[in-house]
C-alpha positions in Angstrom: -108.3 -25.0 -27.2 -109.8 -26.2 -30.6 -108.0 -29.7 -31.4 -107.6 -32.5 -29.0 -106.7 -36.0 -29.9 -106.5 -39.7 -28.3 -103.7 -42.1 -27.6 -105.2 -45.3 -25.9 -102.5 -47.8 -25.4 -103.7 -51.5 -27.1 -103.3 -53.1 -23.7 -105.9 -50.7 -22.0 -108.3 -51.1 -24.4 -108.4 -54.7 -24.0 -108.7 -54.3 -20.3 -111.8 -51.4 -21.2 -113.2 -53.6 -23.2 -113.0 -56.9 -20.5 -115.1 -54.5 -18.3 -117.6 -52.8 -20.4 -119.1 -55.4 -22.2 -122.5 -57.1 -20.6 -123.7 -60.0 -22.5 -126.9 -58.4 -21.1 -126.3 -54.8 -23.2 -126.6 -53.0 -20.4 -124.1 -49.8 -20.1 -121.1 -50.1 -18.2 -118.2 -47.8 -17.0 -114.6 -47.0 -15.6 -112.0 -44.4 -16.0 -108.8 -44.1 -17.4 -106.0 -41.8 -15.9 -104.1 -40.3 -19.0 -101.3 -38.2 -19.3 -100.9 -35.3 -21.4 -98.7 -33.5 -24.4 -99.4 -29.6 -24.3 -98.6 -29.1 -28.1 -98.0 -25.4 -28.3 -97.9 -25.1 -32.1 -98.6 -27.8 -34.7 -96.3 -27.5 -37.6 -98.5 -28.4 -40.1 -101.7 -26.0 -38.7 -100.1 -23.2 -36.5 -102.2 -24.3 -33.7 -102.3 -25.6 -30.0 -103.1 -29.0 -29.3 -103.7 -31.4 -26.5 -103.0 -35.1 -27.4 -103.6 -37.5 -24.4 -102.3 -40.7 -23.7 -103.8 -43.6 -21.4 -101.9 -44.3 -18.4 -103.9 -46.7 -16.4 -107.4 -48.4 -16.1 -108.7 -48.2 -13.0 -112.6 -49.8 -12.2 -115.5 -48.4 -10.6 -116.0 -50.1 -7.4 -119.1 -52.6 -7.7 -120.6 -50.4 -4.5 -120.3 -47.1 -6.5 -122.7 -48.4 -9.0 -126.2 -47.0 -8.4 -128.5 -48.2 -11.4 -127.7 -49.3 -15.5 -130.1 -50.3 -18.2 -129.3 -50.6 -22.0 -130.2 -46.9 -22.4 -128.4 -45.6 -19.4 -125.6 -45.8 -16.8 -125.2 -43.9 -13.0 -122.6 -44.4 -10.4 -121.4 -42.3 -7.2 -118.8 -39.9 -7.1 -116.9 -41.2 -4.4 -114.4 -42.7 -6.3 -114.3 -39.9 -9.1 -113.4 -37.5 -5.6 -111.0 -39.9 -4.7 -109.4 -40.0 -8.3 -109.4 -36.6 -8.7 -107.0 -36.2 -5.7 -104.3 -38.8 -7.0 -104.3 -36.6 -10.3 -103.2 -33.7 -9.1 -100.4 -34.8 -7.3 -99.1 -37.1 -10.3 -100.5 -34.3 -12.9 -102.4 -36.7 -15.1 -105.8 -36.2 -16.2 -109.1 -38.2 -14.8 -111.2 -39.8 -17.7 -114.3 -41.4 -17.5 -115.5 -44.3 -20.2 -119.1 -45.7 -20.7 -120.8 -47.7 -23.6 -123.6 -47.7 -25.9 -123.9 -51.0 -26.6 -127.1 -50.5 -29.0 -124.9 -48.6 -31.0 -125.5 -44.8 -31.1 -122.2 -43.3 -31.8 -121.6 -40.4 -30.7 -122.6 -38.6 -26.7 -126.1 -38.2 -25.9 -127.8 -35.3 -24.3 -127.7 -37.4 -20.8 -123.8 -37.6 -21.3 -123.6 -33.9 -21.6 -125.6 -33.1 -18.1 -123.3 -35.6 -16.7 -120.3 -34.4 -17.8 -120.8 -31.1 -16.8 -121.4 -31.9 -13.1 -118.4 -34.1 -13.2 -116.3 -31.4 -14.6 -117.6 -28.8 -12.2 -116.7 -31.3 -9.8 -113.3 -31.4 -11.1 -112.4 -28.0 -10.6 -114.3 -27.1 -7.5 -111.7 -30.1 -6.4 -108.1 -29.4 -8.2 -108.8 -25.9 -9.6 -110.7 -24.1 -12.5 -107.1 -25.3 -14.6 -108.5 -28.9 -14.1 -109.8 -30.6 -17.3 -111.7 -34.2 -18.3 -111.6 -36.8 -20.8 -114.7 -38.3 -21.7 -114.3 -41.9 -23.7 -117.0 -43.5 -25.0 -117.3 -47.4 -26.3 -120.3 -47.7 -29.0 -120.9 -51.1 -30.5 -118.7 -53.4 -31.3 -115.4 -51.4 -32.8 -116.5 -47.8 -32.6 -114.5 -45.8 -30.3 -115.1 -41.9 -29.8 -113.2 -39.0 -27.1 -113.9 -35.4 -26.1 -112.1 -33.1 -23.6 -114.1 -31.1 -20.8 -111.3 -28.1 -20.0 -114.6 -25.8 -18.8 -118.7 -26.5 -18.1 -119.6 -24.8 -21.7 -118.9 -27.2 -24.6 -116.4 -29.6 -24.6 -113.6 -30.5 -27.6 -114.2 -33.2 -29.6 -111.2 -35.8 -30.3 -110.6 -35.5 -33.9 -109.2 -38.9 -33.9 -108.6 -41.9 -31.4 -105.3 -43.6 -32.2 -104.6 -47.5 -30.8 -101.2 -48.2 -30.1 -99.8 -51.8 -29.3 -98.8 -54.2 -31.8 -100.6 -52.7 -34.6 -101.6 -49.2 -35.4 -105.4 -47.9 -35.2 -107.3 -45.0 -35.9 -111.1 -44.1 -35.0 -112.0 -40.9 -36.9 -115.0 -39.1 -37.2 -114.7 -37.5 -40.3 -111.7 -39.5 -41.8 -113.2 -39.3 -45.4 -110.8 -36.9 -48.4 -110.9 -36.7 -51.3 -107.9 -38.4 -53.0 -107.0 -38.2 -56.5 -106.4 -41.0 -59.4 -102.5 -41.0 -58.0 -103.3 -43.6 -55.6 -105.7 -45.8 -57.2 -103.7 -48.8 -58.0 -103.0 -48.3 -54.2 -106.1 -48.8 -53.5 -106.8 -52.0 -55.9 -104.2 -53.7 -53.9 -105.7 -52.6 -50.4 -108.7 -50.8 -50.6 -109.5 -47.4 -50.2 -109.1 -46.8 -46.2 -105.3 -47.4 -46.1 -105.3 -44.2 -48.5 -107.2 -42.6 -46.5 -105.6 -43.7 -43.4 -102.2 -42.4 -44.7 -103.0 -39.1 -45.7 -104.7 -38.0 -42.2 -101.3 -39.5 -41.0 -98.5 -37.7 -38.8 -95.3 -38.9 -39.9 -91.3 -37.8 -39.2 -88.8 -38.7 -40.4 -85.6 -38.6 -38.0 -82.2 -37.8 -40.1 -82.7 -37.2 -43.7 -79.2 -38.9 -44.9 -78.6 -42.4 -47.3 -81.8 -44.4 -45.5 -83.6 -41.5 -44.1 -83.8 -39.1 -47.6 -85.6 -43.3 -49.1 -87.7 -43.3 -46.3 -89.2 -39.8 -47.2 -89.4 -40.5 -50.5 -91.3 -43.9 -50.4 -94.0 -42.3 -47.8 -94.7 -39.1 -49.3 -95.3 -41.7 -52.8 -97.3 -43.9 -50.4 -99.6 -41.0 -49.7 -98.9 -39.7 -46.5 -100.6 -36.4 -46.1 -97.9 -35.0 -43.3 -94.7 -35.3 -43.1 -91.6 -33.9 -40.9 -88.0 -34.2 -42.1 -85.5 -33.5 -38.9 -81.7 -33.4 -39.7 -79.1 -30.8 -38.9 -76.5 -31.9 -42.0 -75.4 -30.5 -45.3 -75.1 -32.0 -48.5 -71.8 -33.0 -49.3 -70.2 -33.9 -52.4 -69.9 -37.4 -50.7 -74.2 -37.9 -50.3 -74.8 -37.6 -53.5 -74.4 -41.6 -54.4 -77.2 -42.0 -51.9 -79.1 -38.6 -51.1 -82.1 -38.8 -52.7 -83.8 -35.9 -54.5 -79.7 -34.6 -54.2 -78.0 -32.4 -56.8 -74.2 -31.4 -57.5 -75.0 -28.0 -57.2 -76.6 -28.8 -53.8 -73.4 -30.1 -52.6 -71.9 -26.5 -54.1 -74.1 -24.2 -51.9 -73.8 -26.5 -49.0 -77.7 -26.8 -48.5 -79.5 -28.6 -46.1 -80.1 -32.3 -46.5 -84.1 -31.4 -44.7 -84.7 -28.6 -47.5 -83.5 -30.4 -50.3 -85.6 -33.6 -49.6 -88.1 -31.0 -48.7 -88.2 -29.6 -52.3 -88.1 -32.8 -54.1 -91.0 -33.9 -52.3 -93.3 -30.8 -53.0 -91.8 -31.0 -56.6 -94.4 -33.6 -57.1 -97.1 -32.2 -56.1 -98.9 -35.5 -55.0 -100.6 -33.9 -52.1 -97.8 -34.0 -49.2 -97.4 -31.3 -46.9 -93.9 -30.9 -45.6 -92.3 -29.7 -42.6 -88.4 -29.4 -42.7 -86.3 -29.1 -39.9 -82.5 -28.1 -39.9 -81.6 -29.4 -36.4 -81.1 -31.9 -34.4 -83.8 -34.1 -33.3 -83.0 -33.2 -29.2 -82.9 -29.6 -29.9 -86.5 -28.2 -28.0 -87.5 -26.4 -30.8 -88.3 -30.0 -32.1 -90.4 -31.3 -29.1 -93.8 -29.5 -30.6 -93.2 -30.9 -34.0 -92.3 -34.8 -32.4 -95.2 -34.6 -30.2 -97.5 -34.1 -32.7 -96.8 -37.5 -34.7 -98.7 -40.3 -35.2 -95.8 -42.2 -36.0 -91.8 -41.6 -36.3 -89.2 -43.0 -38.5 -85.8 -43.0 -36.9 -82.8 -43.2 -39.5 -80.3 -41.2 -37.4 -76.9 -42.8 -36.9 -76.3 -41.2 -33.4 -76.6 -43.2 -30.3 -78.0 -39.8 -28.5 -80.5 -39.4 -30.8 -81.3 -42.6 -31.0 -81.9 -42.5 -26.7 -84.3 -39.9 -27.0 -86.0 -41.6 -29.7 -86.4 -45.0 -27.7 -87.8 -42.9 -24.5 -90.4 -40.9 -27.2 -92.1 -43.8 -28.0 -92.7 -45.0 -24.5 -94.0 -41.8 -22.6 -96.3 -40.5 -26.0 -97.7 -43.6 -27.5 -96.0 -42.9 -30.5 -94.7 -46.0 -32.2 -91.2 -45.1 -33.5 -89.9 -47.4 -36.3 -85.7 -47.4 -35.8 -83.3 -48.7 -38.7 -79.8 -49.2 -39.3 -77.5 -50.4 -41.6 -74.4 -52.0 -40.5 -71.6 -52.8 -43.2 -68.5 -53.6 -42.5 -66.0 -55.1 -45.0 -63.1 -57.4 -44.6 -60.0 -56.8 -45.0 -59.4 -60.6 -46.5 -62.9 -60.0 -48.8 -66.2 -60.1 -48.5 -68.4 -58.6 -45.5 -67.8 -59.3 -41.4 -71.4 -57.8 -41.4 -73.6 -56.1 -44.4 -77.2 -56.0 -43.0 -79.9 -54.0 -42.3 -82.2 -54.0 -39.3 -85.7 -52.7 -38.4 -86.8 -52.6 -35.0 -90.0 -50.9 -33.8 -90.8 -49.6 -30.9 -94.1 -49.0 -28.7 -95.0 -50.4 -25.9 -94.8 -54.2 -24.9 -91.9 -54.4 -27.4 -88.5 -54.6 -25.7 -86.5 -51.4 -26.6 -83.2 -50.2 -28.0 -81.1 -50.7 -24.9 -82.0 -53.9 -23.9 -81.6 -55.1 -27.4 -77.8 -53.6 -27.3 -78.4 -51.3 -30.6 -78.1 -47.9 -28.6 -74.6 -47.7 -26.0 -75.5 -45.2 -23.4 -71.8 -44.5 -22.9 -71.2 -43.4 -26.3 -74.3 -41.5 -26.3 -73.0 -39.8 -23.3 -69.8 -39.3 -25.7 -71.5 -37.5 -28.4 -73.1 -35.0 -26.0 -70.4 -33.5 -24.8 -68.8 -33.9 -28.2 -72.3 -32.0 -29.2 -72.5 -29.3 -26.0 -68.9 -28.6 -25.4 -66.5 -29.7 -28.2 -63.5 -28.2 -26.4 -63.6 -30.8 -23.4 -64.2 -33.0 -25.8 -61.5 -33.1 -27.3 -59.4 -32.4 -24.3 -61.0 -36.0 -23.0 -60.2 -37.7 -26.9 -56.4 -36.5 -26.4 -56.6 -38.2 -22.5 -58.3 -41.3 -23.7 -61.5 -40.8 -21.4 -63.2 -41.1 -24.6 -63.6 -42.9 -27.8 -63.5 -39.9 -30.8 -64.9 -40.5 -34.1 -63.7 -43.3 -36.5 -63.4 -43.0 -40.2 -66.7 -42.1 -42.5 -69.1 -45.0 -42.4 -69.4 -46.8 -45.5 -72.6 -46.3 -47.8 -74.4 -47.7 -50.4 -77.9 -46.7 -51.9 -79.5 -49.9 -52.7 -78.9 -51.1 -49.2 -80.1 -47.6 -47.7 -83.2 -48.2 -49.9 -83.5 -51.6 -49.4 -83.8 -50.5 -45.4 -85.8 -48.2 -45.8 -88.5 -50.2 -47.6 -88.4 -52.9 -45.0 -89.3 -50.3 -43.1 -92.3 -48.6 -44.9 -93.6 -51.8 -45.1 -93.6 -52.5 -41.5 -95.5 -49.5 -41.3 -98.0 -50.9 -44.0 -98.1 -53.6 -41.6 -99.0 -52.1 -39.0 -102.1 -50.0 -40.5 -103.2 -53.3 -42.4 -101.7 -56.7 -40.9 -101.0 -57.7 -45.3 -98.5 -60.6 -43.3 -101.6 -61.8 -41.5 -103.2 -60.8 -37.9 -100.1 -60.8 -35.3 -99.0 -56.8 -36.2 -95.9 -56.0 -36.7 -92.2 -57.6 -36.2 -90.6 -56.3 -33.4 -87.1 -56.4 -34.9 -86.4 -58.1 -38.2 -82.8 -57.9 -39.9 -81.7 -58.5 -43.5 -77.9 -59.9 -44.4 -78.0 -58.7 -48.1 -74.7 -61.1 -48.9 -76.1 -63.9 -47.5 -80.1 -63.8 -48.3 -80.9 -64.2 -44.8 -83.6 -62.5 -43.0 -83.7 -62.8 -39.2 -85.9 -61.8 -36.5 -83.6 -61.4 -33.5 -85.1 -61.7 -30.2 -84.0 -59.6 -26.7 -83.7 -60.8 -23.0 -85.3 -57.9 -22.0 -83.7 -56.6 -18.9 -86.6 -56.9 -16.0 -85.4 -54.0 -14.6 -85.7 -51.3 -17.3 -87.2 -48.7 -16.4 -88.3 -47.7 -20.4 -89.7 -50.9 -21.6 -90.6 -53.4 -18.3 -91.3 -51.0 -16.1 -94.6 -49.5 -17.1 -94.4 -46.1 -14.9 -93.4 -43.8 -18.0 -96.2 -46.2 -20.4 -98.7 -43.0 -21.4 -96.8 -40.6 -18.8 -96.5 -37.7 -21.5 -95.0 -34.5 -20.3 -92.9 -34.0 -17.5 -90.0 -32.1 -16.4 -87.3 -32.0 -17.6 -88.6 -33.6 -21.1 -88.7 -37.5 -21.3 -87.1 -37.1 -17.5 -84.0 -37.1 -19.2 -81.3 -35.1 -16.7 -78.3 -34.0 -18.8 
């Protein structure tokens, strides 16, 4: 196992942080319990991950500690033993976090003694399968992670990614070179957003009207990889909005993913893409989803849009959702022509509890999806609701979304609107110049977004504990 990577939910870190730092600058410690996503191939590399995610803080007890100074830090294993035990029966994964607070950036010598007797520890206890996270804290803003899975030498994170209500990265060799394409990018916000974007993970969920803008605009922005996922053909009826789209496209009946695919490495701009001709809760997508930094939902399917909403939560992985709603009257004008953003990670309520996702028709368009015949059986019987007519569409209001979008994720990695992150849900009435930030009474019982027991909880079974 050669690549390992960092999730650390925003929340944790704060609480890290509230017990680390000594106004004295003397080192300090507690562990983190994470979860994990076994990444079996990454389809940009060809290679197994491990990504973890944090799951809960948890302090050494004040009688564990034995001694600290500003160059050092001990404390007894009792509660590491103790730890170790609740791990293996909730399969998460025991991590231990100390400071430098002089600075020194990266593990010492000491830390690598330690380590090893802790992860010897580890699997004497729960078995030679058991592994460790090592976290460590180093000034004031410096955050580095390595993974123990044996005593020999243990995996460096290649990045440590903060998820809350802004996006994060701590990266050890972060540093490309970048061509003159971006410059006047970064003029406008200096040279780490570029280099920010093109170490980022990025997919794209449906590849239709907004989705086919969305790809567009962040393979322009500079994101290095991206993943298109969309099981749809062109049609002859896509073309007014399907960007990179040709009539003979529409001829051969191609798919919407290779199409936007080939446009995108038509330019030559630096972009590696990953297409995808499925749909997005098919499990040949769950390596490609779990290895994201961040996901862009434009799919117009409540199912999809389910699993999308339950992604964010257990991986850490902030998923931007959008929709366009238009709906004209039959008197004139529009009873509703807006677009909506709404992202989601947690603290932020999610799709149920703000009403944009019906679980019953989501229930609807699986069986419609696994087994059409009932389906239509139940249509004919009125147990179900069938399709309706095409949904309108029109290009500058797809793009329109999809900038709002993009820029929320420019947000995000920069806070350009000021310091508070991103908007949790914004919308846009395009006949009425309105722009709206609807709130949610988030339901106190919800077991995604208020109740934090799948927060960080990465793989389980069945996937995203989603039964049928």
């Amino acid at each position: 196992m050669s690549h390992f990577d960092l999730t650390l939910q925003e929340e944790h870190v704060a609480q890290l942080r509230d017990l680390l730092q000594r106004e004295d600058g003397v080192e300090a410690s507690a562990y983190v319990l994470c979860g994990e996503a076994q990444i079996r191939c990454d389809p940009w590399g060809n290679y197994s991950r491990r990504r973890a995610t944090s799951y809960e803080v948890i302090p050494v007890p004040p009688e564990d500690c034995v001694s600290a100074s500003k160059g050092h830090v001990t404390w007894s294993t009792a509660s590491f033993v103790k730890l170790l035990k609740r791990a293996q029966a909730e399969k998460l994964v025991v991590g231990i976090v100390h400071t430098h607070p002089q600075g020194l950036d990266c593990f010492s010598d000491q830390d690598d003694r330690n380590e090893r007797e802790l992860v010897r520890m580890a699997q004497n206890r729960n078995g030679t399968e058991a592994s460790m996270i090592s976290v460590l804290f180093a000034g004031a803003d410096t955050i580095r992670a390595r993974l123990w899975h044996d005593t020999t030498e243990p995996v460096l994170a290649k990045s440590v990614l903060v998820a809350g209500k802004k996006l994060s990265f701590h990266r050890a060799d972060i540093q490309t070179d970048l061509r003159e394409i971006f410059s006047r990018q970064a003029i406008a916000f200096g040279d780490d957003l570029n280099q920010q974007l093109r170490h980022l993970k990025v997919a794209v969920i449906g590849c239709g009207g907004t989705g086919s803008a969305t790809a567009a605009l962040l393979a322009r922005l500079g994101v290095g990889q991206l993943l298109l996922i969309d099981n749809d053909r062109v049609e002859v009826s896509n073309l007014n909005r399907l960007h990179g789209s040709r009539r003979s496209d529409a001829d051969a009946m191609l798919a919407k993913v290779d199409v936007l695919a080939r446009e995108i490495t038509g330019w030559a701009i630096g972009t590696r893409v990953v297409p995808m001709n499925c749909w997005v809760g098919d499990a040949a997508c769950r390596d490609a989803l779990k290895s994201c930094d961040v996901v862009l939902g434009c799919t117009d399917d409540h199912e999809g849009r389910l699993l999308l909403n339950r992604l964010a939560y257990f991986y850490l992985i902030p998923v931007i959702d959008m929709g366009l709603a238009i709906d004209p009257s039959p008197a004139g004008g529009f009873r509703e022509l807006s677009g909506r953003v709404t992202v989601l990670t947690p603290g932020a309520p999610c799709l149920i509890c703000r009403g944009v996702v019906d679980p019953i028709i989501a229930r609807e368009e699986h069986l419609k999806r696994t087994n059409p015949e009932l389906y239509d059986r139940q249509k004919r019987e009125a147990y179900v609701r069938g399709g309706g007519n095409p949904a309108p569409g029109v290009v500058t209001f797809t793009t329109a979304t999809a900038c709002a979008a993009v820029d929320e994720l420019i947000q995000g990695l920069t806070n350009f609107r000021g310091t508070d992150g991103w908007l949790w849900n914004q919308t846009r009435r395009f006949d009425r110049f309105q722009d709206r930030r609807p709130g949610a009474e988030q339901d106190t019982h919800c077991p995604i977004c208020a109740d934090r027991m799948y927060w960080g909880r990465g793989d389980v079974n069945p996937f995203l504990d989603r039964a049928g």
